[in-house]
Structures are given as structure tokens and as C-alpha cells.
N, C-alpha and C positions, 0 to 999 in steps of 0.2 A: 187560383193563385194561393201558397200560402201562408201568405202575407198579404191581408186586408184592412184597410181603413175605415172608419166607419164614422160618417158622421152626423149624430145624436143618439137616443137610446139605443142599446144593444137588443133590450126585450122589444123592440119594434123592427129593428133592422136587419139583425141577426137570422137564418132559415128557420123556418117556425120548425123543422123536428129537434133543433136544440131545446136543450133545455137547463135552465142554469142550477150549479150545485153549490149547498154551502159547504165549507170545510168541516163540520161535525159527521156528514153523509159520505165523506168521501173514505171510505176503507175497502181493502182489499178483498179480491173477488167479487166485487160489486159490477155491473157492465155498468163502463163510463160513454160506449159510442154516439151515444144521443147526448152525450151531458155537456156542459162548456163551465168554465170557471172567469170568475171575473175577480180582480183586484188591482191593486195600486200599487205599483215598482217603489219601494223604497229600498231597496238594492240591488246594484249589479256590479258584477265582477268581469275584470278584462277577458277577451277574447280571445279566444288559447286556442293551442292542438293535442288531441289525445296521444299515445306512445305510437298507435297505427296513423296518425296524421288526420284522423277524422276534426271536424273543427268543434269544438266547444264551448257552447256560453251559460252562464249562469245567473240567475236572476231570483228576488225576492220578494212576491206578492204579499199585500196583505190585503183581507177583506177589511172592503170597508163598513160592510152592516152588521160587524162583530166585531169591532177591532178593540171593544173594549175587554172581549172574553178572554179565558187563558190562553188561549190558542187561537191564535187570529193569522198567521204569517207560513205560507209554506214555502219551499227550496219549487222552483223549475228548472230543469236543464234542457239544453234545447242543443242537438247533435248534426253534424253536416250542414249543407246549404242554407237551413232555414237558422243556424246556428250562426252561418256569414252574415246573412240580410237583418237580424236582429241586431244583435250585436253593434252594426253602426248608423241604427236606426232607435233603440231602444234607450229612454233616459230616465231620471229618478222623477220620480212624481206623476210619469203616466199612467194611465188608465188602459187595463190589457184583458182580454180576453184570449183563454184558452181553449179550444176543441180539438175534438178528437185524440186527447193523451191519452199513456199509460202508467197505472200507478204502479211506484214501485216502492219498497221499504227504504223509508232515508236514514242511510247510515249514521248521522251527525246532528239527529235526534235529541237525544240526551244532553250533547252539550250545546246546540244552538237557542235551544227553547221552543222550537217551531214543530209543528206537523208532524205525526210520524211516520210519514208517506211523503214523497216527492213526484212532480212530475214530470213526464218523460214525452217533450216533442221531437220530429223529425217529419221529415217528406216520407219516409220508409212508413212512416204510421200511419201518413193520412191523417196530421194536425194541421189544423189553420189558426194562425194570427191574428186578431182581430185588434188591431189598436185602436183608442177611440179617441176623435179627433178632438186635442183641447180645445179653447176659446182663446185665443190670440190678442192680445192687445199691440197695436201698434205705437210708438213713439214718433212724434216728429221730431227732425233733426236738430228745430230749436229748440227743444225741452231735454236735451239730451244733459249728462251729469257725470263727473269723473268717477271713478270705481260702481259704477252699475252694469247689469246686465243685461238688455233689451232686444225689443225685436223691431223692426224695420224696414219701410220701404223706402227707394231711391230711384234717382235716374241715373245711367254711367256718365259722368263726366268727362272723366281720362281714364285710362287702365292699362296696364302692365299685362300681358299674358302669362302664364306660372311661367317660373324657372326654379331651376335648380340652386337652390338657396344656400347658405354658407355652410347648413348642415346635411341632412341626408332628405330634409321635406323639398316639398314645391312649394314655394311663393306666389302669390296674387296680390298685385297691388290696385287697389280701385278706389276713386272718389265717387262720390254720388252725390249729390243733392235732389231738393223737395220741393215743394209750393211755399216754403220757408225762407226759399235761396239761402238758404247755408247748406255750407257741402261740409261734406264727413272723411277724410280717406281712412281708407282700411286695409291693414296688411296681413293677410288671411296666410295660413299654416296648413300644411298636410302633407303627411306621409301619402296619401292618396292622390294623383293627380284630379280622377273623375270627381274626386271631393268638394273640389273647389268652385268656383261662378263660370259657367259656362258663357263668359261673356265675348261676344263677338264683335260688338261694332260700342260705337260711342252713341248716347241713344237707346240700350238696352235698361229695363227697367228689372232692380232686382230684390229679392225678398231675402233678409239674413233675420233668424232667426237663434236667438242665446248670444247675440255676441256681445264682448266684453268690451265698457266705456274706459278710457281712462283720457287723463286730461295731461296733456305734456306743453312746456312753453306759451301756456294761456291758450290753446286748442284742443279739442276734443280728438281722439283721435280713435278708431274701430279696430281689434284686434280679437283672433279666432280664442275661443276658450271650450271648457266640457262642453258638448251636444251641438257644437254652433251645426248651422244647417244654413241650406243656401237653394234656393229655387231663380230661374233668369229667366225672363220673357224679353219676346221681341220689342223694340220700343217703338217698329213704326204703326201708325195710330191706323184704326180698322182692321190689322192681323191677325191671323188665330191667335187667342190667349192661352199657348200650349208651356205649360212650364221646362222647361231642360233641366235635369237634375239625373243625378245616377241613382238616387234614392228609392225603394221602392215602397215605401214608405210616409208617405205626406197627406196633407189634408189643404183642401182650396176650396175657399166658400165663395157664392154669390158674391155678396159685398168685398169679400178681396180683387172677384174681377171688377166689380165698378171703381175700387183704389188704384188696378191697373191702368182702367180708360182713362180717368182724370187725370193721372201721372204722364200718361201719354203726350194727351191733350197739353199740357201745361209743360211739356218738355219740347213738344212741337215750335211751343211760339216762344219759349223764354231759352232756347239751349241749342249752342251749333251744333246739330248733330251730324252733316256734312264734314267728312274726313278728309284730310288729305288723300282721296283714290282716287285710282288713276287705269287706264285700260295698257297696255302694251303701243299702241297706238298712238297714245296721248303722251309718253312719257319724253323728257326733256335733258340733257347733259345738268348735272349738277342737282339733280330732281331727288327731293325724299318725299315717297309717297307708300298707299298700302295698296296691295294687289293682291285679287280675288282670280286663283288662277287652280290649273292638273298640273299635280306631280306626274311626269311621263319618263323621266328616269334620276337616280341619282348614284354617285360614284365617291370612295375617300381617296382623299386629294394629300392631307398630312395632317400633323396631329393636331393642326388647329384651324383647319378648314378642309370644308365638305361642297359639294358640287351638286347641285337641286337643277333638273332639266326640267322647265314648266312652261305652260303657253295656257293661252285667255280664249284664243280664235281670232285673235286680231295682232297684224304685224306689227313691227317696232319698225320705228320712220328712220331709225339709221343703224348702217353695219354692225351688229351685234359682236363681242369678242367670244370667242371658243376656246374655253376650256379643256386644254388637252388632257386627255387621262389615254389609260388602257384599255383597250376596248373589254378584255376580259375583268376587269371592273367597277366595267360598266353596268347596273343593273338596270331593266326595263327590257320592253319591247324594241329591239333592235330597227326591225322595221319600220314597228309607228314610228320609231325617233325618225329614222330617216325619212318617212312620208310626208313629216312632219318640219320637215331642217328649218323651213323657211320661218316656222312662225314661233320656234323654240329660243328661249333665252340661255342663258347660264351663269345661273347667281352663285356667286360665292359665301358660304356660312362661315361668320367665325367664331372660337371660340367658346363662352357656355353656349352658345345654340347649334354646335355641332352635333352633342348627346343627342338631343331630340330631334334635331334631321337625320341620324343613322335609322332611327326609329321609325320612318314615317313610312308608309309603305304606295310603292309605286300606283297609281291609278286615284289617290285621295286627292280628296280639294283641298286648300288650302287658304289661310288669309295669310299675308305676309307684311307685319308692318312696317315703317320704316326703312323701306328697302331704298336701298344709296345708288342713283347713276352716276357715273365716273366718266369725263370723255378722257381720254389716252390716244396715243398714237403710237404707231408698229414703228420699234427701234431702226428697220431696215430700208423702211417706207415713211418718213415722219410727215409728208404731205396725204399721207391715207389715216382717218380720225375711228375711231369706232366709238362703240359703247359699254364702258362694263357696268353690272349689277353684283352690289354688296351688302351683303347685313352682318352690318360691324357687330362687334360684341358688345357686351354691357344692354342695359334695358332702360335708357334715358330716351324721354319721348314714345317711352312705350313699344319699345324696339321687341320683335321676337315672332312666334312662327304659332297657327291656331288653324288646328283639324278643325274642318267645318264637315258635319255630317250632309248628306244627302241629301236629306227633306228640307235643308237650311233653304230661304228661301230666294238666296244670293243666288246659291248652288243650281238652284231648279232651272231659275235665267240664264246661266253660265251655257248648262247642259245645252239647252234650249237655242242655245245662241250658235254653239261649235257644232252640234248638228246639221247646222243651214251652212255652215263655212263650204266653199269648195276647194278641194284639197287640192284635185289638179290645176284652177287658175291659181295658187298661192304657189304653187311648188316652177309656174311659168313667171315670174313677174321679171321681169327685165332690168331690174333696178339689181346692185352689189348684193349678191344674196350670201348667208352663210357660208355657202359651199364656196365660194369662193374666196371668200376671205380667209379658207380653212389653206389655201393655196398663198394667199400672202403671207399669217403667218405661220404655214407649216413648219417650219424650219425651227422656229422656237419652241421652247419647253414651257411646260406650265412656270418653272424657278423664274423666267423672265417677268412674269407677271407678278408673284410673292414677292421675289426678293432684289428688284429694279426698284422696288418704293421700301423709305422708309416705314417701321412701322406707326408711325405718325398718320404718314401718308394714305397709310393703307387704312388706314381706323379712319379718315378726313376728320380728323379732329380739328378745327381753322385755332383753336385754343387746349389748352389742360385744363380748363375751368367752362363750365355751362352757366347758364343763366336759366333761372327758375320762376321769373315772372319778367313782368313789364317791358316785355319783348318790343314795344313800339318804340321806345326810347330812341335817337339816333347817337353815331360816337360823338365824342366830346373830346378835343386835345387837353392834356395838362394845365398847358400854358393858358383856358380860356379861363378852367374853373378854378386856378390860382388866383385869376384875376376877375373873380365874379363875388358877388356879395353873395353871404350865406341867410336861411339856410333853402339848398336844392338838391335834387337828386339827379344823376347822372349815371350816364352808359361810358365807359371807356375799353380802350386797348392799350394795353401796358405789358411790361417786363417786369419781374421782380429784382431788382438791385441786392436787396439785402432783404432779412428781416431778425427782428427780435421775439424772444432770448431766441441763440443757438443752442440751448439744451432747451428740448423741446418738451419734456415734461414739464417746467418751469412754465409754460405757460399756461396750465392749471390751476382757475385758480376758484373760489366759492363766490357765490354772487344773490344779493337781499334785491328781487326785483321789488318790494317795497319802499330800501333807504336808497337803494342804489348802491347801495356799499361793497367793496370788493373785500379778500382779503386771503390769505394764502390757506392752503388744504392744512389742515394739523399734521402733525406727524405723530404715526404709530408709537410712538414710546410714548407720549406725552399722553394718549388716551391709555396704556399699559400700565403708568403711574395711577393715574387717577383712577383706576380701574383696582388695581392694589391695594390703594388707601380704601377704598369702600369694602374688599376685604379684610379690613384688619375690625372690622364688628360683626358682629355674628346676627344672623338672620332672626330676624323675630318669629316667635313660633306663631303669635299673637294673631299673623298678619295673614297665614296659610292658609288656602283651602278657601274658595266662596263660590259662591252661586254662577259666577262666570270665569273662574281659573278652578285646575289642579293644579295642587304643590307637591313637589317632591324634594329632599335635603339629601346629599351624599357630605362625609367625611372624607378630605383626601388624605391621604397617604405619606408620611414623611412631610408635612407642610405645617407642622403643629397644629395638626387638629385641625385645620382651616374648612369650614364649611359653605359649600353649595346650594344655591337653593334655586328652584327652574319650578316658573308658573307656566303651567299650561293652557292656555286662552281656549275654551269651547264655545261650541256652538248649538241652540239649543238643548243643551246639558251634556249634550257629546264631545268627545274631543275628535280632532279629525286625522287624517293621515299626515303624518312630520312633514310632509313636502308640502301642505297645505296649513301648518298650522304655526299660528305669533306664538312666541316662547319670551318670558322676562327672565332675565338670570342677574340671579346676587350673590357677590362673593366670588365671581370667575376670574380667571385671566384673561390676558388677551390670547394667549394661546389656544386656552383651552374653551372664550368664546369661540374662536374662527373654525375649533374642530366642530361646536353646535353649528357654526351657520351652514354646514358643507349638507346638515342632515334636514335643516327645519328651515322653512321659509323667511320666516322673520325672526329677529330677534331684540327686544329692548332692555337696555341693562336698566336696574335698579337696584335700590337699596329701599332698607326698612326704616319705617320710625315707628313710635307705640303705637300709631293710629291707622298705617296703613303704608301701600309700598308707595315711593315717588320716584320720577326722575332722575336723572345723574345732572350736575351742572353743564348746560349748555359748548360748555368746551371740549366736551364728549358728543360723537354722536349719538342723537336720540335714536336711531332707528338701524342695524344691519338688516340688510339684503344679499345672502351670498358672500359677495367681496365689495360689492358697492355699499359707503357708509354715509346714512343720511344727518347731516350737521342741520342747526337751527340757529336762526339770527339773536343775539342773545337782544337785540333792538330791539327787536319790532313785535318778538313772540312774548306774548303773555298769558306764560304755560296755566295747565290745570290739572285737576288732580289725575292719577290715573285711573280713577273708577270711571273716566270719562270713555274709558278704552268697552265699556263695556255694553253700549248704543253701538256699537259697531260690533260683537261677538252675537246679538240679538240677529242681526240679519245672517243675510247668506255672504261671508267677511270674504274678501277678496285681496285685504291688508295691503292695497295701494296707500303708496308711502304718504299721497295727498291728502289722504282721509286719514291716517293716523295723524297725519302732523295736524291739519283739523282740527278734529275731538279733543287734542291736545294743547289745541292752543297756540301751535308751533309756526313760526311763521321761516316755509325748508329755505335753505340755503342751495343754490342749485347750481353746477358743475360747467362750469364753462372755459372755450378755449380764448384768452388776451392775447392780443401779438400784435407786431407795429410791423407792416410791411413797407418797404420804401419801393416807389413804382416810378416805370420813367416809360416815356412813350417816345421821344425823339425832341420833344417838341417842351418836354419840363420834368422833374420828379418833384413828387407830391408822396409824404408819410400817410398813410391808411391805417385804421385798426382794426382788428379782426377780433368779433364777439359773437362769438357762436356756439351753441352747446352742440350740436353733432349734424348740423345741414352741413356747411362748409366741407372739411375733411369725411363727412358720414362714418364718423366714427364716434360712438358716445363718449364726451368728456369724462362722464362718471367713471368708466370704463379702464381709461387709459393708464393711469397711475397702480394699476394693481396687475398689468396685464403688457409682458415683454414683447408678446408677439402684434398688438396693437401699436406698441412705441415704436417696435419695427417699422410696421407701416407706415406708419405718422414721418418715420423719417427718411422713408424710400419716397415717401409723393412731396416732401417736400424739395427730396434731391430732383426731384422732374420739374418742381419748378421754379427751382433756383438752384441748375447745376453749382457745388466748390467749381473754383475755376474756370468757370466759363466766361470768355469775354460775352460783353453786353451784345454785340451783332448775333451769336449763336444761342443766345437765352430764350426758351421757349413763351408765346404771348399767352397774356392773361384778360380774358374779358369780363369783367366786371362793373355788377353796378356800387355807385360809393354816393355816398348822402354829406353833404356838408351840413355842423352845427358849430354853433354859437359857444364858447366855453368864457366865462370868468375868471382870472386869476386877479385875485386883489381889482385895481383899477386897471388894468387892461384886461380887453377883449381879443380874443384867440379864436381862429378858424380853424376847428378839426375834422376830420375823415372819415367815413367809418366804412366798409365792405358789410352789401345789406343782397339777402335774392342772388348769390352766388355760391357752385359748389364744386370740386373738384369734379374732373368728366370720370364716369366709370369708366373709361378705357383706358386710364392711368390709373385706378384703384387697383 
């Protein structure tokens, strides 16, 4: 292979005819075929194609048993396949080993300061990779810390399988927890699908490695950053410990599989790992479960539903509906299907999991989660009931569709099981079989099945809102918890009557989880002013240039002389790439900060005194993000200087707004949606308020106000549920839970409301 792991010494592990070379020994015309090179990635550059499409990487060793000499760092380039599997396996700070290259003259020499030879791997050459396995430290999940970067094991909790995310990646969303019992969720990124946690069942135990902490609404939350990596093992207890990963590339020691047993063990007896599944056999009208079954054919039905023909080897206990299509777009085995009629379902896709049912190829297994039975009856026959099968769209409850490879060990039993079916007593059974039913309803078109149900109906949404905890709860009418002393929590079913403001941005507003204190967003001109008056003094020269910024001063143009001044925040004496790097700026506009934020990560305005840079007054945001601007409680923060900013440029700076506001002393002001719903159930209405930063609408507050096409939406899910015009019988239901508290005004006591664990359904998003 070549690409090799290796782990512990290379001069012990390594084939004894290597021999290793220092860079003073390495020139040209020298035979390198026995020789190997060892050094430390302190650079690598993105992963490219040459003008003939060969694939490209490049990377930057430096020895480590000379790194003090002139010449301690040479170029490698690595060409085709071996050029793919580096590339997204290769990161800064590993330890690498080179054989079998060839040298060549490096053109860029001169002006890089490195080596004047470079090295040249490929499969064509007969090089091997030898990476050398780090020393790993694990976290547990209670010691974990906002803006850090760690490595970690878990057990799956819940999980999302990828989807096609709002951008061009695939999304994985997964909770995990420990021997800690604190669970982590983590919302993982890739342009790659095989990238991401090969997770299959609830119960899986998995390794992520590089991922990045941040802490949102007092939780810690896991999200993909540089080099994250992901290894999954089976989670049930005595299994081979074979890792699934696409990577070819890793390292797994002794003591990681004794961290898998105990994981196991301790997920065994502390975590339902029992799913809702279910066999064909077992399943029930009105049933959401997950099903381990053959793709045996599938067929496009329209542009928002797909037709998946599967079977388990065990029959469904009642008349199945069939989905009518074309036969000539039908694909699969015609045959098997028909050999098969009796024991085949046919589920309907809708929606984002159409993509990746077009995709799946006839003969694969599958997991299917969340698949929806429906009982229906034939409009012509309404004494005749079947059963249909649906996987709504959206990915609540972990809803969505997972290729399970062969050796899986679900799969092997699956195999193992339809084997022994017999196909001719299945295709005799005397009970209402498929084929006949295809005679009841032949006459109809697949449109009677779409477009007979609203699409409400079709999605079985029972509400436009889901519920996200405390599922035990039972309903509650109005009229009880009207008349109940506070404070309690509560399950209801309601109608939206009204709600406040009708201008929906308005209810945006800034919020001190220390005073409690609300108060409205600023407005841009008023941080444009203050932003103004800090330019009408001029940048102190006194104050430029130190040990953890560069400074730079531009003169503008027709503004009488008005000057610019931009620190640049490094990081061990380096400054980093603009998309990664805090910039202070004094003297700017607002215009002319918003063109910096579109280029540089962060941005904090300041001004000078004789002594050094500070602050703007709290009635300015202390922090841009992009277009998100972070504001400070002027209460409760009891700022410090900015050299405080410079404990955070010492590490590896991540410039999460938490940690700046931190070191600063800042206590953030953070972005939340107010609104007063008025709810009626039949039976009372009862005012509710809605305080939520982005569960509720899953749309970030922060977000909203700088961004037309989020207000859009905000105002299309609120028209779903609370049509203009709608009388109250045709207003769609809302399930919620709501908490009564205790409120003081002067000497009376007030009972108020609040909506807590509730979120619009994705199938209205």
C-alpha cells in the first residue's frame, strides 16, 4: 500500500533496507532508492488538478534534527492517487516519512528559503507514505470548553443520517454521550459524503478527532473544523472492533480498543439502544419505525417523490398499496420483482431524500428510518383498507435513508434469513395478495394517491410544530391551566389567534442572560455616528506595531486627510490567512468597516490613547462577525484592556465571539426572538411568549435582521401558522409545551406563559 501507518519508531518499523537521509545529503544524482526522509508538515496547501487533470498536493516538511540550521524545510509534491489519499488525510504538525522519491530541482528556491531540491512522490515511482501515528489524548465530554479543539469518544444517542444541507455539503447531525452522562450534539460538514460518521444504528460508539468546541445558549456544542476525522465502530458489546471510516489513513492502539469495550459496556446498561425497528411482519397502520431491508427496484414518480420497491423476507400482515408507475421506468429485475410481488412494499420518498434515492443502486441494503404507515382506503371500494409506506421529508426524529455495506452485521442476518424464505409457499398464500389488489386499484393513477391528500396530509404532520423533549407529558386544556396555580409545565394543543408584533423583525431584540435585561438591536447609523466621531482623531503612531499585532495606516482620499489604521492579531508571530484572521480598525466607517468584514474574519473597532488601543463605548458593537454584530451588556461587563486579547493570539485563536468577549471582560448581549402568541384550544385562550434564539423558527436570531431572504421565511412559517384570514375552525394546530411563572408588578402577582422544547416541523420550513 502506498500509504502506511506506522506506529512508534520508524528506524524500528520502517523495512530495514531503508535508510534514512538528512537534508545536507540529499543532491542531485545521488541514488535515493533505499533512502527515506523523515520530517514534520508545517505546511500544506489545498488540493488541486494539474492543466492534464492529474491531481496535485503539496506539502512542507521540516527536519526535526536540524531545524535549527539554515536549511532545515523542503517542498514535497505528491502527483495522482497518492496525491487524492494524502491530501485528505495529511495535516500540520504530523510526523511523515517519505520513500522511494525523486529529486528534482525546486524552482521557488530562491524565494522560499528552503532546500534546493524538492521532492517528487507518485504510485508511477514506487513511493510509500509512511505517517507516524500521533499520541492522542482523549477528552471527556465533562471537561469539554467553548473555543477549543479536541478529540473524543462517545456513544450515538440520536443521529441524523447526512443530507443535503442548505449549501452544496452533506450534513450529519449526532449526539453522543460518555461514562460522564453528558451528551455533546455535533453538526459535522462535508463536501464528502464517505467523510462523514458511518453511523448506523443508535448504540454505535465513535471517535472524532480535531473537532471544534464552541458553547451556544449555556451548551457545549461539536462542529466540523481543519482535519476533523471520524472513525465508527459497532456499539454492540463483544463485536469485532473494526473501525468504518473511508480514510486510509489512521492509527488505533491497544488502549483505544480497551476505551471501546468500556464504552460499550457502559452504553449497554446506561442507553436505550433498542430502536424503533421493525420487520415487514411486525408493522402496524399509523407505525413510525426503521427498517433493515433489499432495494429490488426503484422508479421517478415526480419531482418530489420517488418510489423504492424493498422487502426484509417476511410479509406485511395487510394489503399493501402499489404504486403505479411505467413499467419502462421501472428499474430492477423484472422478474425477481414479480417472483417476489408478494413480499414487496412500495414506499414513497419525498422531497430532500429523493436526491439520494435516485442514487441508490438496485440490489443494496438499506436502513430506512422513520418510515411512516398510512392506513387509506380505495376511493371506489372504501370498505377495502390497505397500507401505504412514507418517508416524509425533512429529518426530524432522525428521518432519512443509510447504505449499509455487506459485511454490516444486520446485513449478514438479513442475507441469511431471505435465503431460507420460500418463495413459491409466499407467492401461494391465500390471504388478499398484491396482485390483487393491483385489480382493485387498477383503474386509478398514481395522482389519486398525491393529489387526494392535502399536502399536510401527505407529510402526517398531526401539528406545524414538533416537540423536542418531554414527550411523556399528556394534553392539558386551556381552561385547566388558566385555572391552576403557577409555577408548572405543560403539553397543549392549540391554535394561534394572533400574535405580536406583526412586523416580524421587531421582534428582535438583545438579551443580558446575567441581568435579564432586554433591549432593542441598535441601529446602524447610530454605530456610523459613533464610529465617525472616533475618526475625527488621528491614530496614534505610539500605539503600532507589538509583539502580537501588525499595523498598518492608509490615508483616504478626498476625506481631508482622514486616517486608517488596521491591527492585525498574529499568531505565534505569524499573521494568518484574512478568512482566519481578528483585525482592529481606527478611523473607519461603517461603510468601509463592512467592506473589511466581507474579507477578514473578525473585526473590533478601536481607537487610541497615549498608552495603548481600547474599546469603543459599549453602545457600539464590541465585535463584527461577517454581518453578525456582537453588542455587550454595558451592566454587567467589566471591560479590560485590550492587551487582554493577546492570551488568546498565544494559542491556536479560533476568535469565538465567547472567548473574545472573555478575555475582555464583556459580558455578550445575545440575539433573541420576543413575541406574545395568543392560543385558544376550544376550551380557553391563554397569551404565551416566545423566547428563543433559533430552536423555535431554526432560524438564528442573530441572523435575521441583516438577511431579506431569512425575514422571508420567518414570514412565510408564520403565514402557516397563523393564516391572514383564516377563520379559527380552519387555523392549522399547534403542539406545545408552555411553563407557567410567577411575575411581580408593584403589589400584584401575575401568572405568565412562556413556549419552552418547541420547534416549527421541517416540513413547514
Amino acid at each position: 500500500m502506498p500509504v502506511q501507518v506506522i506506529d512508534g519508531s520508524p528506524e524500528t518499523l520502517l523495512p530495514s533496507h531503508l535508510q534514512k537521509v538528512d537534508l545536507k545529503y540529499l543532491q542531485m544524482g545521488c541514488d535515493q532508492a533505499n533512502k527515506y526522509f523523515q520530517g514534520t508538515v508545517i505546511l500544506s496547501y489545498p488540493l488541486t488538478k494539474l492543466g492534464n487533470g492529474t491531481e496535485f498536493f503539496k506539502i512542507v516538511l521540516q527536519e526535526s534534527e536540524n531545524s535549527c540550521s539554515k536549511t532545515s524545510t523542503i517542498n514535497v509534491l505528491f502527483f495522482g492517487r497518492l496525491a487524492d489519499d494524502c491530501g485528505k488525510v495529511v495535516h500540520q504538525g504530523d510526523t511523515m516519512v517519505v520513500a522511494g522519491f525523486n529529486l528534482a530541482k525546486s524552482p521557488s528556491a530562491n524565494e522560499d528559503d528552503r532546500h534546493c531540491c524538492h521532492l517528487e512522490v507518485s504510485e508511477d515511482a514506487g513511493s510509500t507514505i509512511y505517517p507516524v501515528a500521533p499520541k492522542y489524548t482523549y477528552t471527556p465530554l465533562s471537561h469539554l470548553k467553548g473555543g477549543t479543539i479536541v478529540n473524543l469518544y462517545g456513544a450515538v444517542k440520536f443521529f441524523k443520517p447526512p443530507y443535503i444541507s442548505k449549501g452544496t455539503d452533506y450534513c450529519s447531525v449526532v449526539t453522543i454521550v460518555d461514562q460522564s452522562n453528558v451528551k455533546l450534539t455535533c453538526t459535522l460538514f462535508n463536501g464528502n459524503l464517505d467523510a462523514l460518521p458511518k453511523i448506523y444504528k443508535i448504540g454505535d460508539i465513535v471517535r472524532f478527532h480535531r473537532i471544534k468546541i464552541r458553547e451556544y445558549n449555556e451548551q457545549m456544542q461539536g462542529i466540523t473544523g481543519i482535519g476533523f476525522a471520524s472513525l465508527t465502530f459497532d456499539g454492540t458489546v463483544g463485536a469485532p472492533i473494526v473501525p468504518r471510516t473511508s480514510s486510509k489513513s489512521y492509527s488505533f492502539t491497544e488502549e483505544e480498543q480497551k476505551t471501546i469495550e468500556e464504552l460499550r459496556m457502559w452504553a449497554a446498561s446506561n442507553l436505550s439502544v433498542c430502536g424503533p425497528t421493525a420487520k415487514l411482519s411486525g408493522v402496524q397502520p399509523m407505525l413510525f419505525f426503521d427498517l433493515t431491508c433489499q432495494l429490488v427496484g426503484k422508479a421517478e414518480v415526480d419531482g418530489s417523490s420517488f418510489l423504492l420497491k424493498v422487502w426484509d423476507g417476511t410479509k406485511c400482515p395487510y394489503p399493501s398499496w402499489k404504486v403505479l408507475v411505467e413499467e419502462s421506468d421501472l428499474e430492477g429485475d423484472k422478474v425477481l420483482i414479480h417472483q417476489l410481488r408478494n413480499l414487496i412494499v412500495d414506499i414513497l420518498v419525498y422531497d430532500n431524500h429523493v436526491k439520494l434515492a435516485k442514487s441508490l443502486k438496485v440490489g443494496s441494503f438499506l436502513r430506512i428510518y422513520s418510515l411512516h404507515t398510512k392506513q387509506a382506503s380505495a376511493e371506489n371500494q372504501p370498505d377495502v383498507s390497505y397500507v401505504e409506506f412514507h418517508l416524509h421529508g425533512g429529518t426530524c426524529y432522525g428521518r432519512g435513508i443509510r447504505v449499509l455495506p455487506e459485511n454490516n452485521p444486520d446485513v449478514k442476518e438479513l442475507k441469511a434469513f431471505m435465503d431460507s424464505v420460500n418463495l413459491t409457499e409466499s407467492q401461494n398464500v391465500e390471504s388478499m395478495s398484491s396482485l390483487e389488489l393491483d385489480g382493485i386499484f387498477g383503474s386509478l393513477s398514481l395522482c389519486h394517491f398525491l393529489t387526494d391528500q392535502s399536502y399536510s396530509e401527505r407529510c402526517q404532520q398531526l401539528s406545524v410544530t414538533v416537540l423536542t423533549d418531554h414527550q411523556h407529558l399528556d394534553d392539558t386544556a386551556l381552561n385547566t391551566i388558566l385555572n391552576s396555580a403557577a409555577p408548572q409545565q405543560y403539553r397543549i394543543r392549540a391554535k394561534l389567534r394572533t400574535f405580536k408584533p406583526q412586523k416580524l423583525y421587531q421582534s428582535v431584540k438583545l438579551y443580558c442572560s446575567k441581568c435579564n435585561s432586554l433591549q432593542e438591536v441598535p441601529d446602524g447609523d447610530d454605530f456610523d455616528l459613533i464610529l465617525r466621531d472616533c475618526a475625527a482623531t488621528a491614530p496614534n503612531p505610539e500605539v503600532h506595531n507589538s509583539l502580537w499585532y501588525d499595523s498598518a495606516v492608509w490615508d483616504t482620499e478626498n476625506q481631508g486627510q482622514r486616517k486608517i489604521a488596521v491591527h492585525f492579531v498574529k499568531h505565534d508571530e505569524l499573521l494568518q490567512e484574512p478568512e482566519d484572521t481578528l483585525i482592529m480598525v481606527q478611523g473607519g466607517t461603517l461603510k468601509e468597516i463592512r467592506k473589511l468584514s466581507r474579507r477578514f474574519k473578525c473585526i473590533i473597532p478601536v481607537r487610541s490613547t497615549k498608552e495603548d488601543l481600547e474599546l469603543l463605548d459599549l453602545s457600539a458593537p464590541f465585535l463584527l462577525q461577517g454581518k453578525i454584530w456582537h453588542y455587550g451588556c454595558k451592566q454587567c461587563s467589566n471591560q479590560k484592556t485590550i492587551q487582554s486579547l493577546s492570551s488568546l493570539a498565544e494559542e491556536e485563536p479560533s476568535w469565538e465571539p465567547t472567548e473574545i468577549a472573555r478575555v475582555l471582560g464583556i459580558e455578550p448581549l445575545q440575539y433573541v426572538f420576543v413575541m406574545k402568541f395568543t392560543l385558544d384550544d376550544g376550551t380557553g385562550t391563554l397569551d404565551a411568549y416566545l423566547f428563543d434564539y433559533e430552536k423555535f423558527f431554526q432560524i438564528p436570531a442573530s441572523e435575521v435582521l441583516t438577511s431579506s431572504l431569512l425575514q422571508e421565511k420567518m414570514e412565510m412559517i408564520m403565514n402557516i401558522l397563523c393564516p391572514p384570514g383564516t377563520k379559527l375552525d380552519d387555523l392549522p394546530w399547534l403542539e406545545c409545551f408552555i411553563r407557567s411563572y410567577n411575575v411581580k408588578d408593584g403589589m400584584e402577582q401575575q401568572v405568565c406563559y412562556q413556549i419552552f422544547d418547541t420547534m416549527v416541523a421541517e416540513d413547514v420550513i
